[in-house]
DOPAKOL-774581 format. One record per residue (C-alpha): x, y, z. Coordinates in steps of 0.2 Angstrom, whole numbers, padded with zeros to 4 digits, always signed. Layout:
N
XYZ ...
//
This chain:
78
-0038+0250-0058 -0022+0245-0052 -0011+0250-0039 +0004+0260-0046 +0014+0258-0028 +0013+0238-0030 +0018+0241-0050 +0033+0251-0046 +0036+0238-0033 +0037+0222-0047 +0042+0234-0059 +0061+0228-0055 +0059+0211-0067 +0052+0222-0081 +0067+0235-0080 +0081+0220-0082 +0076+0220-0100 +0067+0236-0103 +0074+0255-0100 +0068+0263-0085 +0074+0278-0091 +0059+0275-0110 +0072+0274-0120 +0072+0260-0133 +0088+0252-0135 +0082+0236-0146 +0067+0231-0133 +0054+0244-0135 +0049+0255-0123 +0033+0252-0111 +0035+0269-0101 +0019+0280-0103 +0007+0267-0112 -0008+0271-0110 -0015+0259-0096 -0027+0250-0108 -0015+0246-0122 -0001+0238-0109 -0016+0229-0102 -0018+0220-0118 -0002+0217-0123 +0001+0208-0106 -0016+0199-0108 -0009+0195-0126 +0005+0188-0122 +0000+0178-0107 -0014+0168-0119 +0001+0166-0131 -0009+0178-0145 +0007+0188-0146 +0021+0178-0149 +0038+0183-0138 +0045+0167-0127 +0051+0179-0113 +0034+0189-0114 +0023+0175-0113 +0031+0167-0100 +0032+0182-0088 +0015+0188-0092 +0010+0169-0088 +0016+0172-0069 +0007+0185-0067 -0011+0188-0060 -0024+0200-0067 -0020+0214-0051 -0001+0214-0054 -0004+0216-0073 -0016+0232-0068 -0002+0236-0056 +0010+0236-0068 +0000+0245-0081 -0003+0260-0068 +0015+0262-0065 +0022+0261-0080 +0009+0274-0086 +0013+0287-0076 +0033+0285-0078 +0040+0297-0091 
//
């Protein structure tokens, strides 16, 4: 389980690109995911499974608790 406090507080990279707000203005949304599903996609993209330069390169700074933190945040922003 990650910590949704520390999420929101490295949540500020994510929202440069993606809409804090959900909306999806050409980069999808990741507000309300399901905490599993953002889990993987971050996991995806950090092994280079999911191909997106940005994505794999900012899921490749991050540790397995900030991508928890991360997902528990975003999950409960609507």
């Amino acid at each position: 389980m990650g910590d949704p406090a520390y999420g929101e507080y490295l949540s500020s990279e994510c929202v440069t690109c993606h809409q804090a707000d959900g909306s999806d203005k050409g980069i999808p949304s990741i507000t309300g995911w399901p905490v599993e599903d953002f889990v993987r996609a971050m996991h995806a993209y950090k092994q280079k499974l999911r191909p997106h330069p940005v994505m794999q390169m900012m899921a490749g700074r991050l540790s397995d608790e900030e991508i928890a933190a991360l997902a528990a945040y975003f999950n409960g922003v609507r």
